[in-house]
DRENTIKOL-885902 format. One record per residue (C-alpha): residue in one letter; residue number from 1; x, y negated, z negated. Coordinates in steps of 0.1 Angstrom, whole numbers. Last residue first. Layout:
   aa     i       x       y       z
    A   NUM       X       Y       Z
...
END
This chain:
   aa     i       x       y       z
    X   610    -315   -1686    -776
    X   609    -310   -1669    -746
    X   608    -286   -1645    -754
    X   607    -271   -1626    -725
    X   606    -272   -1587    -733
    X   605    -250   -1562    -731
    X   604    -255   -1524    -731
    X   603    -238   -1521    -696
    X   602    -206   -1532    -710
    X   601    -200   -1514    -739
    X   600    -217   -1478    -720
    X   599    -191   -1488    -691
    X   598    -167   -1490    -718
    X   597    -175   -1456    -736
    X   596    -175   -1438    -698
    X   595    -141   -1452    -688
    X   594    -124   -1439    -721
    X   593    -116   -1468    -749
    X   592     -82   -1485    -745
    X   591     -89   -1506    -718
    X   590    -121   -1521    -717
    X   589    -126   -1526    -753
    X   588     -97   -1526    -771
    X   587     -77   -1544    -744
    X   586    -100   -1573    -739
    X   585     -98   -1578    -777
    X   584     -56   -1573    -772
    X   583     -57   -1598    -736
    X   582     -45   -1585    -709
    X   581     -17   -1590    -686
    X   580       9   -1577    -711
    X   579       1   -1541    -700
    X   578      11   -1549    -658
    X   577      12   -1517    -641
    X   576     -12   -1497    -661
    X   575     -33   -1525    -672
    X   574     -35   -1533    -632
    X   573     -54   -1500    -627
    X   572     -76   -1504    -656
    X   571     -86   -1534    -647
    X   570     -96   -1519    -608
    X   569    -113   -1489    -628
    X   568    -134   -1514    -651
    X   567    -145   -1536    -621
    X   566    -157   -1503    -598
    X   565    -177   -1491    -629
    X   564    -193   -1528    -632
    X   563    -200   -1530    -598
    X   562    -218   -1497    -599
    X   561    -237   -1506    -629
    X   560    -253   -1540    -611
    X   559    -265   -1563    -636
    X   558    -265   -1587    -607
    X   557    -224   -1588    -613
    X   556    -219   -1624    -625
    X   555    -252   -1616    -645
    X   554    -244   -1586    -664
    X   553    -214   -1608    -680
    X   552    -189   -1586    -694
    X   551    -176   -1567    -669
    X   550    -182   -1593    -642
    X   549    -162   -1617    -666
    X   548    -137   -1592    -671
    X   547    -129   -1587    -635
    X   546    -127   -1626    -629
    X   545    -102   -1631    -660
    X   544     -81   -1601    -646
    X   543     -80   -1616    -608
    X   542     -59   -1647    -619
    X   541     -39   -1649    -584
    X   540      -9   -1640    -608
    X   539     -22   -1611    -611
    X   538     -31   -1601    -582
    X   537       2   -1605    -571
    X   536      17   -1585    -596
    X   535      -7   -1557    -587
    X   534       5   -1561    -550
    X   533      38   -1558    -557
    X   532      33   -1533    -582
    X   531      20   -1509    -550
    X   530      -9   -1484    -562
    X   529     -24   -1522    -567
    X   528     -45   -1515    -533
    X   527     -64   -1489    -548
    X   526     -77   -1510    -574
    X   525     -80   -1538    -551
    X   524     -99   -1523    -524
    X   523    -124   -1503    -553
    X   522    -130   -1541    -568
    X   521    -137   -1552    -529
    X   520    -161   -1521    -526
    X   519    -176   -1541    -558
    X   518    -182   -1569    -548
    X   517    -193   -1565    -513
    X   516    -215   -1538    -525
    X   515    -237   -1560    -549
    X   514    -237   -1589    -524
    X   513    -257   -1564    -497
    X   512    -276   -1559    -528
    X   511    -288   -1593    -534
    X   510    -291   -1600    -498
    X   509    -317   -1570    -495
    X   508    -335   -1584    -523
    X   507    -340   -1617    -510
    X   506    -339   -1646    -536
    X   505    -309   -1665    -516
    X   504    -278   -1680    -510
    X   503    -268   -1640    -521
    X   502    -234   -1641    -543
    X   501    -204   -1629    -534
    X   500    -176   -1638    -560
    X   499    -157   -1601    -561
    X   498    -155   -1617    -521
    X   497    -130   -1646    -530
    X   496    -107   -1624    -549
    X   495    -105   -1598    -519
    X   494     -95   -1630    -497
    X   493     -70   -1639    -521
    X   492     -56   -1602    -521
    X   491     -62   -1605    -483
    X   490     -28   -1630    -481
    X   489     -22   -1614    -444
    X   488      13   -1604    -453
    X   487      -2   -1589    -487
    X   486     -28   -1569    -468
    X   485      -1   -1555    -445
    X   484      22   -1543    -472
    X   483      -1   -1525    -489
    X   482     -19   -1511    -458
    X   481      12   -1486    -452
    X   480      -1   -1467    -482
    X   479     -30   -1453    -469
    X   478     -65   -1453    -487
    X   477     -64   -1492    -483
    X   476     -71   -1483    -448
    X   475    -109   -1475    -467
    X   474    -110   -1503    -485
    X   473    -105   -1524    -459
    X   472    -129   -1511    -437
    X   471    -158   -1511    -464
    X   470    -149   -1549    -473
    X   469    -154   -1557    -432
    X   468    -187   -1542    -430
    X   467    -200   -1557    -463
    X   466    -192   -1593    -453
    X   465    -212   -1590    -426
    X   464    -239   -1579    -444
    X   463    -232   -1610    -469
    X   462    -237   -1629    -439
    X   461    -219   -1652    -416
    X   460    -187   -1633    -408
    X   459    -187   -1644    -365
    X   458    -192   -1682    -364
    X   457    -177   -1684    -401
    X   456    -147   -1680    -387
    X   455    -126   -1673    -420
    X   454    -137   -1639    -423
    X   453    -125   -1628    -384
    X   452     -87   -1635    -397
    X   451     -91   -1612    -425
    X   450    -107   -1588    -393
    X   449     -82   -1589    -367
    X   448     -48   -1592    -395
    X   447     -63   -1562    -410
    X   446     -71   -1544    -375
    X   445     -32   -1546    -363
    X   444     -40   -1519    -338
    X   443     -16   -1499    -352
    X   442     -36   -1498    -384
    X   441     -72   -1489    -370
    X   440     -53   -1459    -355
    X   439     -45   -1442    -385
    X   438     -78   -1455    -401
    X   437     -93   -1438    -373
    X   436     -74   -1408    -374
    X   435     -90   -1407    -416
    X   434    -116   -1394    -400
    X   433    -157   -1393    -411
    X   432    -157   -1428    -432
    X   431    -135   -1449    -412
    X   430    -161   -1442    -380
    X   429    -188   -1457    -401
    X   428    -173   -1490    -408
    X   427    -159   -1490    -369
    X   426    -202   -1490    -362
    X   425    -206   -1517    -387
    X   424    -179   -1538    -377
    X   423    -191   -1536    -344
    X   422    -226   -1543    -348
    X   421    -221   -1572    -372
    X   420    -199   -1589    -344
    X   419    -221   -1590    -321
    X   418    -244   -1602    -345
    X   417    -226   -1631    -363
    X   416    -220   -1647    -331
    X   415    -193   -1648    -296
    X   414    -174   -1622    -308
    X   413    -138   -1614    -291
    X   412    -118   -1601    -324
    X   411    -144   -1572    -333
    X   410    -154   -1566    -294
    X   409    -115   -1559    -297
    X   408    -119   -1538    -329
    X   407    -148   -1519    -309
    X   406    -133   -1516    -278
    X   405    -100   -1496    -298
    X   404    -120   -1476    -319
    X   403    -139   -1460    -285
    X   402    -107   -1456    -267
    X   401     -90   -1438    -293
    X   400    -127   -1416    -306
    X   399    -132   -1400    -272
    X   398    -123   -1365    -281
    X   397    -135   -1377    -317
    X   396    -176   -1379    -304
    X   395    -178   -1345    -286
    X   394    -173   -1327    -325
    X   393    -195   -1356    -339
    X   392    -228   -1344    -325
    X   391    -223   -1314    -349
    X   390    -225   -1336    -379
    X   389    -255   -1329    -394
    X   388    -268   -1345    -424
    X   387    -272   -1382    -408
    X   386    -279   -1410    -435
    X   385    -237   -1413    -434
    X   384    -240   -1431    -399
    X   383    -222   -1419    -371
    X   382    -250   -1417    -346
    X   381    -263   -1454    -357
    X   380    -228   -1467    -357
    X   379    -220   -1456    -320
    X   378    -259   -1468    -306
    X   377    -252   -1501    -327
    X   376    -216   -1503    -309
    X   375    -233   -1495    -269
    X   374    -260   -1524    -284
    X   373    -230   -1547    -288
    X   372    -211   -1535    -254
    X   371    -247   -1545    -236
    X   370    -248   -1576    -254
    X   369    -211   -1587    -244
    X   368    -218   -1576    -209
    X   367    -197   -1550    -191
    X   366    -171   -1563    -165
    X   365    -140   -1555    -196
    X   364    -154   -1516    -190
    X   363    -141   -1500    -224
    X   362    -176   -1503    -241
    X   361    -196   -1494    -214
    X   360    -176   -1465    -205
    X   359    -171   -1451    -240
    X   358    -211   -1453    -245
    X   357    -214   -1430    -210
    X   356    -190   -1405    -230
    X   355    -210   -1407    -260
    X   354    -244   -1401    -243
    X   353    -230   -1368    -225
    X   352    -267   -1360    -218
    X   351    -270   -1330    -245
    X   350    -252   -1349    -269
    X   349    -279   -1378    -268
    X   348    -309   -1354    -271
    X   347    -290   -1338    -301
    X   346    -288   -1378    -317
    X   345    -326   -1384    -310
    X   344    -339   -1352    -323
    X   343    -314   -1358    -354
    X   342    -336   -1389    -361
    X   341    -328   -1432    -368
    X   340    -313   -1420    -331
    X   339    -346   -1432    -314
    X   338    -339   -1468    -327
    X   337    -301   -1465    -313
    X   336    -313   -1451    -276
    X   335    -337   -1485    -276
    X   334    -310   -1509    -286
    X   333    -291   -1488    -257
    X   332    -320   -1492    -227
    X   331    -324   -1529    -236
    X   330    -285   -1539    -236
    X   329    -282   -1518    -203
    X   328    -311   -1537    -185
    X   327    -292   -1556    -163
    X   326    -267   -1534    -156
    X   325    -298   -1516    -134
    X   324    -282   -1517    -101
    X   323    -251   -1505    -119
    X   322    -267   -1472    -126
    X   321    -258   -1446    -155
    X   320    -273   -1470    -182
    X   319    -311   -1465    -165
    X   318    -302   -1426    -164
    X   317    -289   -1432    -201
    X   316    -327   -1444    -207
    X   315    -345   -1416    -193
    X   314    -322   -1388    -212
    X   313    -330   -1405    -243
    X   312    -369   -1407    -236
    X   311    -372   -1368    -228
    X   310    -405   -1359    -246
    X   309    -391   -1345    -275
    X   308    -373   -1384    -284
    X   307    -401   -1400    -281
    X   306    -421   -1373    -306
    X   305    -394   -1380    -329
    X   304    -390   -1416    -330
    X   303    -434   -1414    -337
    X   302    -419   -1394    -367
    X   301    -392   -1415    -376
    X   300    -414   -1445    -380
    X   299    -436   -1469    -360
    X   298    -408   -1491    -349
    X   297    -399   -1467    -326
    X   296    -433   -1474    -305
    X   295    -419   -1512    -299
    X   294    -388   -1500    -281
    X   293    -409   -1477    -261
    X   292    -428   -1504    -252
    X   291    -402   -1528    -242
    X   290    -387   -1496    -220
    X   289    -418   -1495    -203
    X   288    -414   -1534    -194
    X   287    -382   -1529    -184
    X   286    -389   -1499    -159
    X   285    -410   -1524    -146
    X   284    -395   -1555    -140
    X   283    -363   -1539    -127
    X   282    -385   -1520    -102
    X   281    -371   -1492     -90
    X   280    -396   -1470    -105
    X   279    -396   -1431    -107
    X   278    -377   -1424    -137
    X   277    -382   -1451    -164
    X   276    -422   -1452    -151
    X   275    -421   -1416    -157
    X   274    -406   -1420    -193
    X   273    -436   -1446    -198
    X   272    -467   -1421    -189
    X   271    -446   -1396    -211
    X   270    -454   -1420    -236
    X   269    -486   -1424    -236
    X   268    -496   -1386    -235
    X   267    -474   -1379    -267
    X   266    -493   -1405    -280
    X   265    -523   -1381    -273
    X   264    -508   -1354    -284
    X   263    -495   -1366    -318
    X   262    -532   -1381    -324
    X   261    -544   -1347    -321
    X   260    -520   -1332    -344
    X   259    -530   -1356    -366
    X   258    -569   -1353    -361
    X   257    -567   -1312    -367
    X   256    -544   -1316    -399
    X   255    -567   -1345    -411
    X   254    -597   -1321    -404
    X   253    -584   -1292    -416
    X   252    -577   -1309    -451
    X   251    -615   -1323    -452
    X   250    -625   -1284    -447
    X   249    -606   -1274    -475
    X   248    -611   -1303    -499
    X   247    -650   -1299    -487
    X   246    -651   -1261    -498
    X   245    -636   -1269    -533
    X   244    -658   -1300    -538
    X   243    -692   -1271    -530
    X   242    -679   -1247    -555
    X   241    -677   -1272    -577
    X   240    -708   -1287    -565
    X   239    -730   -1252    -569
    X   238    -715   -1246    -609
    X   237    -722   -1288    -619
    X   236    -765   -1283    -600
    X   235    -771   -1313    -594
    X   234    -785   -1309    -562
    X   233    -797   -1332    -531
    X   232    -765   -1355    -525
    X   231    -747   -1323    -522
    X   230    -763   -1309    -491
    X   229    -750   -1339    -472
    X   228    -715   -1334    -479
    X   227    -719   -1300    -462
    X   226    -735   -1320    -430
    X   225    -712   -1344    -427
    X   224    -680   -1322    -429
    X   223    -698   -1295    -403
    X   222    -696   -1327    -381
    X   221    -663   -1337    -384
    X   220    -652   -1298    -378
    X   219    -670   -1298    -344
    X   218    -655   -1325    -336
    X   217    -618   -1315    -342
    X   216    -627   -1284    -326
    X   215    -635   -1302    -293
    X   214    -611   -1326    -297
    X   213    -581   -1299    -304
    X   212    -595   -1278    -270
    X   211    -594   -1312    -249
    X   210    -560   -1315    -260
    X   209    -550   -1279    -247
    X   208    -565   -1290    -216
    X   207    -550   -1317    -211
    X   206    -571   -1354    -214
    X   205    -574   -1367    -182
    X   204    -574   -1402    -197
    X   203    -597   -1432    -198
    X   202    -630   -1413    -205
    X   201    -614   -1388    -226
    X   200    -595   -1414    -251
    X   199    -630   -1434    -254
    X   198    -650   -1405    -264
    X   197    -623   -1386    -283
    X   196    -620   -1426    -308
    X   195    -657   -1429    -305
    X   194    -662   -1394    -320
    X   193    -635   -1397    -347
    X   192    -652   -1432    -359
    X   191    -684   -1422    -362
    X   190    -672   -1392    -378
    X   189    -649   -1406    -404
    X   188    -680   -1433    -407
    X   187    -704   -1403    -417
    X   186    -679   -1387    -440
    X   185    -675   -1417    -459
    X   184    -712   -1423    -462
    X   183    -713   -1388    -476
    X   182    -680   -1392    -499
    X   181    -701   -1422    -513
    X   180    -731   -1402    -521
    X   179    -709   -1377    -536
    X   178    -687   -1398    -558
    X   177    -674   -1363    -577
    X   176    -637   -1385    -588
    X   175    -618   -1360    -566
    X   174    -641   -1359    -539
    X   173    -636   -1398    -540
    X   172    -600   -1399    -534
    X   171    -598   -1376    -507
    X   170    -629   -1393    -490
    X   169    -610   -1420    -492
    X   168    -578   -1407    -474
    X   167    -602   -1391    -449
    X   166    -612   -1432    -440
    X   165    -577   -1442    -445
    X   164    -567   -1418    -421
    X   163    -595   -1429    -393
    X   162    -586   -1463    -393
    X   161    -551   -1457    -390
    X   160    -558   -1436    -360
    X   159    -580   -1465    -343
    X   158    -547   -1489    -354
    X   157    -528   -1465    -331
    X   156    -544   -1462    -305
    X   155    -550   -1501    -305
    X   154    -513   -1500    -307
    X   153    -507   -1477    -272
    X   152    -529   -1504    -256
    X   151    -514   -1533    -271
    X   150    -480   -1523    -252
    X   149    -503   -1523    -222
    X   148    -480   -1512    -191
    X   147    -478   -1533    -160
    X   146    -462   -1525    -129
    X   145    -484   -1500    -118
    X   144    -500   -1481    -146
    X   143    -523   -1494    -171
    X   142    -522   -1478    -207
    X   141    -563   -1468    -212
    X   140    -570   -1474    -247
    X   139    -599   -1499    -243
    X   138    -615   -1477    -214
    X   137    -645   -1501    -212
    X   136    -631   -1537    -220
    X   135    -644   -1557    -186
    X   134    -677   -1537    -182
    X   133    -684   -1539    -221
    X   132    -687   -1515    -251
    X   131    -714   -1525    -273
    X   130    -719   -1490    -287
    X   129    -696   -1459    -286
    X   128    -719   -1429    -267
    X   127    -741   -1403    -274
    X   126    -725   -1395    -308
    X   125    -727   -1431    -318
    X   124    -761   -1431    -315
    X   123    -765   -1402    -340
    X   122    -740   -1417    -365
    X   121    -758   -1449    -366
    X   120    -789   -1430    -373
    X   119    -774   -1415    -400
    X   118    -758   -1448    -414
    X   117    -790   -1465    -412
    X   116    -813   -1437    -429
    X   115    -809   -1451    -465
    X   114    -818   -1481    -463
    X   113    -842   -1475    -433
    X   112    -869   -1463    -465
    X   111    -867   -1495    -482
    X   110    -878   -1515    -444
    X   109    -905   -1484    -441
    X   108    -920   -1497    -474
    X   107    -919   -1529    -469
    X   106    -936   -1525    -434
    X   105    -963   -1502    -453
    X   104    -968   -1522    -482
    X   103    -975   -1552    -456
    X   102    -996   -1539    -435
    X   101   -1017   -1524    -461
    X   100   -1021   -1559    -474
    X    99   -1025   -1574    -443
    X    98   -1058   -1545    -436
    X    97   -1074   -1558    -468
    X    96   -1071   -1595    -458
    X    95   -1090   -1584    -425
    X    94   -1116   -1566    -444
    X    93   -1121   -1598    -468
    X    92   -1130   -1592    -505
    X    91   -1093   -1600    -515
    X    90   -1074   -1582    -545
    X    89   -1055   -1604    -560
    X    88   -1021   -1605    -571
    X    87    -999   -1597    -539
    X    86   -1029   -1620    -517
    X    85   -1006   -1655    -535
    X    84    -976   -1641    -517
    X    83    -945   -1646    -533
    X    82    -940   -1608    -543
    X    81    -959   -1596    -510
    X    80    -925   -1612    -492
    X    79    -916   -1588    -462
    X    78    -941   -1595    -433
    X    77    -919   -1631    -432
    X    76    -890   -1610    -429
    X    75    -855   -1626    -448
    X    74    -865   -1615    -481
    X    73    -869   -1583    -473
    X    72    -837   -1576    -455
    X    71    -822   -1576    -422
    X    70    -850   -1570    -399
    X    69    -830   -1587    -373
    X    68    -800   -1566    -380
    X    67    -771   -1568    -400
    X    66    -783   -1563    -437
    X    65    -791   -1522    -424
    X    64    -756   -1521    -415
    X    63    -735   -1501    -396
    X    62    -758   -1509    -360
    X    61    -735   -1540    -350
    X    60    -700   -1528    -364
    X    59    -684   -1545    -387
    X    58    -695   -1540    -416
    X    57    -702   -1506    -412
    X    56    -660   -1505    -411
    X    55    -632   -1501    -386
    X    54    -656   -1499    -353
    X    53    -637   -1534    -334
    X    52    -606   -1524    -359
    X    51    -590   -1550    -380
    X    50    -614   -1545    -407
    X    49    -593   -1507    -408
    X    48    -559   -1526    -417
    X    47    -534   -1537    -390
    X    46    -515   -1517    -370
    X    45    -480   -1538    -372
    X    44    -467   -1520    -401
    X    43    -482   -1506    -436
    X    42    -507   -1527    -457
    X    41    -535   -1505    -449
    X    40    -520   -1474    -456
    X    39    -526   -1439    -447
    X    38    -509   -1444    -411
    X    37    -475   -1428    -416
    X    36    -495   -1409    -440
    X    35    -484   -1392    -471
    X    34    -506   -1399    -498
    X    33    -542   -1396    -482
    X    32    -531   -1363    -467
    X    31    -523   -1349    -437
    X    30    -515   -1379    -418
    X    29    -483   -1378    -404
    X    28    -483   -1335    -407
    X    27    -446   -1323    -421
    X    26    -470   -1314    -454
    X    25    -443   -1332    -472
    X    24    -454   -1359    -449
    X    23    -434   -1389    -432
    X    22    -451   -1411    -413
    X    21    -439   -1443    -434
    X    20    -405   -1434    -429
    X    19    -380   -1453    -449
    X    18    -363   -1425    -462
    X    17    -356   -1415    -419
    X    16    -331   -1443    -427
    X    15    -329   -1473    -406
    X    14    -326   -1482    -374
    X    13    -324   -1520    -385
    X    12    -306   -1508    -416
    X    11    -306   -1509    -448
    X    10    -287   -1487    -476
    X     9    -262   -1460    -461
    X     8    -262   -1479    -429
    X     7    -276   -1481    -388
    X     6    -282   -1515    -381
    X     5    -308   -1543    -386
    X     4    -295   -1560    -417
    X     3    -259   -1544    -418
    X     2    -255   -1520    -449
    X     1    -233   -1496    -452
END
């Protein structure tokens, strides 16, 4: 279910572990140049490698030979023997003698430094990182007091990102036998790893089993420069295939070595934040730290993950425990329902009680509107179908009553689109895992609540919307006291009116929330039309001309198969009850035929444009 920045089978603000750009089949975030949560330069808020103060020889202000005052040839007045009338003859004069051997010899030296620059950039850079100053030394220190550096734990990341596309290259490149350009890779992956340790140890106190990864990591970099070296100087095919298997290996260690690395050291950061969370009394503060933890589970599952190990769950529900803090309830829960996108977030819930403390908040009529909302994106992000396990859910239906009944009132009580997206969303979920809640859904007279919620186009403003309240019905429509209920509330027309979704605009999440709008409303009314009452009143509302034309027409439907499937079942469904209401052509061909022939019909047709 999708609800734009929620917790659903197809898009979601807290989104599907799928979407993880840190996942790894090697389970390591930057193992390999495919499967990096950083390995891309397009991916998230850490910016590409130019982006970085040391991301490339270009920018750096020893990386290039063309960068510094003796910059090239043609730019040294020592350097232009070609243009020089003394470069064709030969002068009599001592002294003119001596400029020409002063010349050859500077040009000379300034062709040789073409090649050395990136070694000798390495060397300096192994002593210390260059052009740091007073006021920005310790660039990835995360400030304590009052104040914590949310673009301090992102420069730590973009350096990361920086280094992973660097091995990702040299992955590449080994493969394609560049060696002179897996060299100069090497050399900047080194560069780069050794000002990255140098700058993290100088503003942290790195542990000690840290220190231990750095300290191999490094040593690691630099065997990688120095075997990549000896292959520039041979040509030898037997000695460099030995030679590109012996680099894959090492290379491999080293993105293993500097992803586990990086996974400490952001494990660092954000223990730094839980404390502030638990020590601080400070509203300003623990909210700050809580901003940043918010913006870390943006990064990915994984980085959700590593939150979630070091205690951040617990932390927050502390923060939720205490009315001092009510203030910051809505914060703490929107960030408990990022960290749940991952089971380590869910189990870390269950171990707090999490669920009871989000049936207080949501039952409690003194609780803020936003903190209820972000209490019902915590409930649908924990019940969401993307989740495999469903052991948390054992705790969840001993509260289940008092949890569906807050949520169909925060339902009726809205103030906007979003509150109301949230609830929906998470009471979407709950009708999937029990059919109690349906049970209990009806006696709270949750058709009339949410028919009556589509024609206020303050709270149903969005297809998403739209999406939640179609998934309800069609899944009360699963019992047959709904029947009657849907009918008294005139939702047949309002079924109708949603199997004509269409996005108001070109984005393709829109498009597919539309998609499942129409065709869980097809599904509503097939089931719905169990009762001839209902299927006669379909009818007569002209629903069989506008389920053939999405049948037919590929466009009406998005060419959407799954529509189409749901379309033929609900036509099939009234053909039973009502034969004369379709045509004898319609008939033979999305009637009579089995299921799979007319989908094949259907699907197989094309709009012709001529």
């Amino acid at each position: 279910m999708d609800t734009g920045r929620m917790a659903s089978p197809q898009s979601s603000r807290m989104a599907s572990p799928q979407s993880s750009r840190m996942a790894s089949p090697q389970s390591s975030r930057m193992a390999s140049p495919q499967s990096s949560r950083m390995a891309s330069p397009q991916s998230s808020r850490m910016a590409s490698p130019q982006s970085s103060r040391m991301a490339s020889p270009q920018s750096s202000k020893m990386a290039s030979p063309q960068s510094s005052r003796m910059a090239t040839p043609q730019s040294s007045r020592m350097a232009t023997p070609q243009s020089s009338r003394h470069s064709s003859s030969v002068s009599s004069s001592p002294m003119s003698r001596m400029h020409s051997l002063q010349v050859d010899s500077v040009q000379r030296w300034m062709e040789d430094l073409r090649h050395m620059t990136e070694v000798e950039c390495m060397c300096v850079l192994q002593a210390k990182p260059i052009g740091v100053e007073e006021d920005t030394q310790g660039e990835l220190i995360v400030a304590t007091g009052d104040h914590v550096a949310r673009n301090n734990l992102q420069t730590l990341l973009r350096r990361a990102l920086v280094v992973s596309t660097e091995l990702g290259k040299m992955f590449q490149r080994l493969e394609k036998g560049r060696w002179q350009r897996v060299h100069s890779t090497a050399v900047r992956a080194n560069c780069h790893v050794r000002s990255l340790v140098h700058e993290y140890s100088t503003a942290r106190n790195t542990p000690a089993e840290m220190q231990k990864y750095e300290k191999s990591l490094l040593e690691k970099c630099m065997e990688l420069t120095t075997i990549t070296e000896r292959c520039l100087h041979t040509e030898d095919e037997f000695f460099l295939k030995s030679m590109r298997e012996a680099i894959h290996e090492i290379l491999t260690d080293v993105s293993d070595s500097f992803s586990h690395m990086i996974d400490m050291a952001l494990a660092n950061e954000i223990q730094i934040l839980i404390r502030q969370i638990e020590s601080s009394d400070s509203v300003y503060t623990i909210g700050s730290a809580i901003s940043n933890l918010l913006s870390l589970t943006q990064d990915g599952p994984q980085l959700c993950r590593i939150i979630a190990k070091e205690g951040a769950v617990v932390a927050l529900f502390k923060i939720c425990r205490q009315d001092c803090f009510s203030d910051l309830y809505a914060h703490a829960l929107r960030t408990v329902a990022s960290i749940c996108c991952v089971e380590e977030g869910i189990n870390q819930l269950e171990k707090v009680d999490g669920i009871l403390c989000l049936a207080d908040i949501l039952t409690d009529g003194n609780s803020a509107e936003a903190a209820r909302a972000e209490a019902a994106a915590v409930v649908a992000q924990i019940t969401s179908p993307h989740h495999t396990s469903t052991q948390h859910l054992g705790s969840f239906l001993e509260s289940m009553q008092d949890i569906v009944t807050a949520l169909i009132k925060l339902c009726e009580s809205a103030s906007c689109g979003e509150v109301f997206l949230l609830a929906s969303a998470a009471l979407a979920n709950i009708t999937f895992f029990d059919s109690m809640a349906c049970e209990i859904l009806l006696q709270l007279n949750a058709i009339h609540i949410l028919l009556q919620s589509c024609k206020d186009r303050q709270r149903v403003d969005t297809p998403y919307s739209k999406d939640q309240v179609v998934t309800i019905l069609a899944n009360l429509s699963v019992l047959e006291q709904s029947s009657s209920e849907v009918l008294q509330e005139k939702g047949i027309e309002r079924l109708l009116q949603l199997l004509g979704e269409k996005p108001s605009s070109s984005s393709p999440s829109e498009g597919a929330a539309c998609e499942r709008v129409q065709q869980k409303a097809a599904v509503t009314l097939a089931r719905l039309s169990r009762d001839p009452d209902v299927a006669q009143t379909a009818i007569q509302l002209q629903a069989v001309p506008r389920l053939i034309e999405l049948c037919r027409s590929p466009a009406e439907r998005n060419n959407s198969d799954s529509v189409l499937v749901a379309c033929l079942a609900a036509l099939r469904r009234l053909a039973a009850g009502c034969p004369d209401s379709i045509e004898a052509a319609d008939h033979q061909q999305l009637i009579k035929p089995r299921l799979v022939d007319s989908f094949l019909l259907c699907s197989n047709m094309e709009e012709s444009f001529v």
